[in-house]
N, C-alpha and C positions, 0 to 999 in steps of 0.2 A: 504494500500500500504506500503510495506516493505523501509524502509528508513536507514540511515547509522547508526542513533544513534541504530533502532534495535539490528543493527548488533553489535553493540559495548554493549550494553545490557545483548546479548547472552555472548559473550564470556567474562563479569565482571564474571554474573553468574555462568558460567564454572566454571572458575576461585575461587569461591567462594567458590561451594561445590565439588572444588576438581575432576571436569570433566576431564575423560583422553583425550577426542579430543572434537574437533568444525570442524562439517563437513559444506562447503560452498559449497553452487550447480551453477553453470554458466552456462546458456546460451550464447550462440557464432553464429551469422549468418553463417548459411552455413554449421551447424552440427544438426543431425538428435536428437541426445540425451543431453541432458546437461550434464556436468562433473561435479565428485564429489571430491573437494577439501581437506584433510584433512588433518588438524593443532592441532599435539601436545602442550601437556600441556606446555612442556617449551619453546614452539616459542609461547604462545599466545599473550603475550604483542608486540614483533617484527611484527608480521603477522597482527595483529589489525594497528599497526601504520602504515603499510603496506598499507593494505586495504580504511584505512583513507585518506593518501594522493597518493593515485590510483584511487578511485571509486569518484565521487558524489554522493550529498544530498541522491538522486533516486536510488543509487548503479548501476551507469552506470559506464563504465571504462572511465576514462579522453580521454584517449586518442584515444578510439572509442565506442563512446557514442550510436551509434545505430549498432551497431556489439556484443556487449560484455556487458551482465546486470547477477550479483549477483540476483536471481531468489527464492533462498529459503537459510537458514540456519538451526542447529540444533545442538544439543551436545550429545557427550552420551561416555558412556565407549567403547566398540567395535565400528569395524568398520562395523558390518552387524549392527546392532542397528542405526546407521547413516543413512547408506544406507534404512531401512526400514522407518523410520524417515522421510528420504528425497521423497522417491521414494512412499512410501503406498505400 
């Protein structure tokens, strides 16, 4: 089960070797697809603190914890590489 420090995991590593984006996939009650988030190189630090004090431990959103879960993350240079990453 995917949990927040993953998340925070992913985007050190980004970070590290120089990833141009961190795509974040959301599920949301009441939508057929999940949506794919993505977070350039220079907002990762902002958008991680972000998502820290937004999501819980589970990567639920605080403020609607059974509506709205962080479902998968991933990193890569394009955004189709994301999307295949995310999607399969």
């Amino acid at each position: 089960m995917l949990k927040i420090n993953n998340l925070e995991k992913c985007f050190e590593e980004a970070k590290k070797d120089e990833v141009e984006f961190v795509g974040v996939l959301i599920s949301m009650d009441g939508f057929k697809r999940p949506e794919i988030i993505i977070n350039g190189y220079e907002n990762f630090d902002k958008k991680l603190e972000y998502y820290k004090g937004a999501y819980n431990e589970d990567l639920t959103l605080k403020a609607a914890p059974n509506k709205v879960k962080i479902i998968g993350f991933t990193m890569g240079d394009t955004f189709e590489e994301i999307e295949n990453l995310l999607f399969g």
